[in-house]
N, C-alpha and C positions, 0 to 999 in steps of 0.2 A: 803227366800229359802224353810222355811217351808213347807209354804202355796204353794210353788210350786209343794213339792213334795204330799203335800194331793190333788193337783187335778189331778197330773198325776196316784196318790192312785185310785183315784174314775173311772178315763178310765181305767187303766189295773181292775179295775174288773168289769167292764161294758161288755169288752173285754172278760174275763173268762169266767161269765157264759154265754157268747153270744155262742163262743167257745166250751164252753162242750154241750152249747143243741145243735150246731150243731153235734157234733162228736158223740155221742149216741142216737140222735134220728133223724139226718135225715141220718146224714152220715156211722152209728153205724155197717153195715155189715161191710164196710172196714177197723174197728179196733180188728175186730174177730182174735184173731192168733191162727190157727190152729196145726194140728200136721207137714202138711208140713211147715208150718213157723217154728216151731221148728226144724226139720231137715235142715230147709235152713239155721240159725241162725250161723253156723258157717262158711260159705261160705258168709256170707254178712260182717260179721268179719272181717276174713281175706281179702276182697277185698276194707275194710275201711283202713286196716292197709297197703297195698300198695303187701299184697302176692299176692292177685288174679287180673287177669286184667276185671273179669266179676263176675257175679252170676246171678243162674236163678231169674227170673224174675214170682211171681207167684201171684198178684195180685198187687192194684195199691201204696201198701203201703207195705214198708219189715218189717220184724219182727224188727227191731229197733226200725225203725219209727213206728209201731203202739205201741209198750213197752212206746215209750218219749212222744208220741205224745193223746196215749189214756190212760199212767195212771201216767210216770211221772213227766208232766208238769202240768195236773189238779191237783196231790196230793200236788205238790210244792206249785203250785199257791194258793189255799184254804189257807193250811200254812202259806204263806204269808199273804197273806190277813188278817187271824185270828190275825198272831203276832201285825200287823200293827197295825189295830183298839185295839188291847189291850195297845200299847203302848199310844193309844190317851183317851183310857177308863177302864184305869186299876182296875176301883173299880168295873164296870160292869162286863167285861171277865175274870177277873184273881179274883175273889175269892176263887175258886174249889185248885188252883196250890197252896194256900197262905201255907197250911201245909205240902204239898211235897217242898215246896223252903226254907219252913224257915220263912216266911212272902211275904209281900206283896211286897216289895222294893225287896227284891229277886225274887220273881215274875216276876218282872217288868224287872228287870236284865237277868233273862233266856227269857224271852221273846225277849228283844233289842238282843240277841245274835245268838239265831233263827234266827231271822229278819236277822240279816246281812251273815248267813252263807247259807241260802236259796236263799240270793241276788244274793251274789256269784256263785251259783249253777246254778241258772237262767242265768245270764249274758253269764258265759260259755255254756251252754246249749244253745242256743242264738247266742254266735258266732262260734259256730260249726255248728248248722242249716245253718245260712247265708255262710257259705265256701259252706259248702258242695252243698247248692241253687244254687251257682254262679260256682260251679265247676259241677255237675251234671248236672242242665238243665240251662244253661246258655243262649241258643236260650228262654226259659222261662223268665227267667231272666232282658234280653233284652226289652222283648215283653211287660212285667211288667210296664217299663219304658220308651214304645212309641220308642224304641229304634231298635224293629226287622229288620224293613224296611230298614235304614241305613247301617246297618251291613250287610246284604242280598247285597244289593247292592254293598259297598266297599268289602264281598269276593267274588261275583260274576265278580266283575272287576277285583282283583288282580287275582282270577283264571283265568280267559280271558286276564291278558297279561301272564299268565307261560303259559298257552296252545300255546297263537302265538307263543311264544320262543321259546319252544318248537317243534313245527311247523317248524318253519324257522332254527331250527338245523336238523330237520330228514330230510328237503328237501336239507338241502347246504351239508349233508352227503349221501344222493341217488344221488344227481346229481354230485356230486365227485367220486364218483363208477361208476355212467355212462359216466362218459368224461375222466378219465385216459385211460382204457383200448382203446377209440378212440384215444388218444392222441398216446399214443404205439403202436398201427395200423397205426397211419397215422404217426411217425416216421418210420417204418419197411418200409412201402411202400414208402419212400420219398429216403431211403436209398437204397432199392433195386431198384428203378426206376433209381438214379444218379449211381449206379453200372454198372446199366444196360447201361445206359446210355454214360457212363467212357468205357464201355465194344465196344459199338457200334462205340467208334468214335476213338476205336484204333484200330477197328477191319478195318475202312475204311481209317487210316491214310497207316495201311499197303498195304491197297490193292493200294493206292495212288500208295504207294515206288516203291509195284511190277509193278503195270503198267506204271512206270516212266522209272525204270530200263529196262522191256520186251523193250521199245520205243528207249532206247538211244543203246540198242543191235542192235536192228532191223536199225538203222539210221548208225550204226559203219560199219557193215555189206554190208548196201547195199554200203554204201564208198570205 
C-alpha cells in the first residue's frame, strides 16, 4: 500500500507543476483578481451559501475560484509535496526544523501531521470543487463524459412529449369553448322550433274544430 501511495505521490506532483505552469504563464490573466473581483466577493458568497439565486458574472473565473485555484491549491500542494518527501528523507529535508521541534523524530512527527491535515484540506477542497462542477456546469460535466449527446436528446424528447400534452390540452379546452356555446344554440333552436311547432299544430287542430263546427251548423240549418 506504500508503494502505491508513492506512485500516485509522483502523479499528483507531475500534475502540480504541470498545473501551476499552466495557470501563471499560460493562463495567468485569468487568475489576476481585481478590484472588481473584490467587490464582487460578497455576492458570489452569498450566492454559494443558497442567499442569492445569481452573481454578476465578470470574467471566466470568480474571485473564489481564482483565491483556491490560483493560490490555495498550489500553496497546499507544494506543502504537501514538501511534508511527503520529508517523511520518506527525513535526514535530507528536515534538518533546518531539528531545533524548532526538539530533534529529529519530532521533526518527523510535525511533518506526518502536516501531511495528514493538508490531506484533509485537499480532499474537501476537492469535493466541493466536484459538487459545485456537476451543480454549475453540468451540460460541461456531461460533455467531460461523452455523455452531452444523450442527455440532449432524452430532454429534448421528454420536453417534446410535455409540449404534445400540452398541445392536446389547449386544443380539447378551445374546442370545448367552441362546441358548448353550439351546443346551447342548437338546444335553443331545437326548443324553439318544437314550440313553434306545438304552436302550429294547435293553431290548425282549432281551425280544424271551427271549420267542423261552421259545417255541421251550416248542414243543421239547411235541414
Amino acid at each position: 500500500m506504500r508503494y502505491l501511495h508513492y506512485v500516485a505521490m509522483y502523479i499528483v506532483v507531475v500534475n502540480m507543476f504541470y498545473r501551476i505552469y499552466y495557470a501563471y504563464m499560460i493562463d495567468s490573466k485569468e487568475f489576476i483578481i481585481t478590484k472588481a473581483d473584490i467587490k464582487n466577493l460578497p455576492n458570489v458568497m452569498m450566492y454559494y451559501i443558497y442567499i442569492k439565486d445569481h452573481y454578476p458574472h465578470l470574467a471566466k473565473y470568480n474571485p473564489m475560484q481564482k483565491s483556491t485555484y490560483g493560490i490555495f491549491f498550489p500553496v497546499f500542494m507544494i506543502l504537501q509535496a514538501y511534508t511527503g518527501f520529508s517523511l520518506v528523507w527525513p535526514n535530507l529535508l528536515l534538518p533546518w526544523a531539528t531545533g524548532i521541534a526538539g530533534g529529529l523524530a519530532s521533526a518527523v512527527a510535525y511533518a506526518r501531521l502536516t501531511h495528514f491535515i493538508i490531506a484533509m484540506i485537499l480532499i474537501t477542497l476537492t469535493g466541493v470543487h466536484a459538487m459545485l462542477a456537476v451543480m454549475e456546469g453540468f451540460p460541461s460535466f456531461l460533455d467531460f463524459f461523452f455523455l452531452a449527446k444523450a442527455h440532449h436528446e432524452e430532454e429534448h424528447g421528454e420536453h417534446g412529449e410535455e409540449h404534445e400534452k400540452e398541445h392536446k390540452e389547449e386544443h380539447k379546452k378551445e374546442h370545448g369553448k367552441k362546441e358548448v356555446p353550439g351546443k346551447r344554440t342548437a338546444a335553443v333552436s331545437h326548443s324553439g322550433s318544437s314550440t313553434r311547432s306545438h304552436g302550429e299544430k294547435g293553431k290548425a287542430a282549432t281551425s280544424t274544430k271551427t271549420s267542423s263546427g261552421r259545417k255541421k251548423r251550416t248542414i243543421k240549418e239547411a235541414e
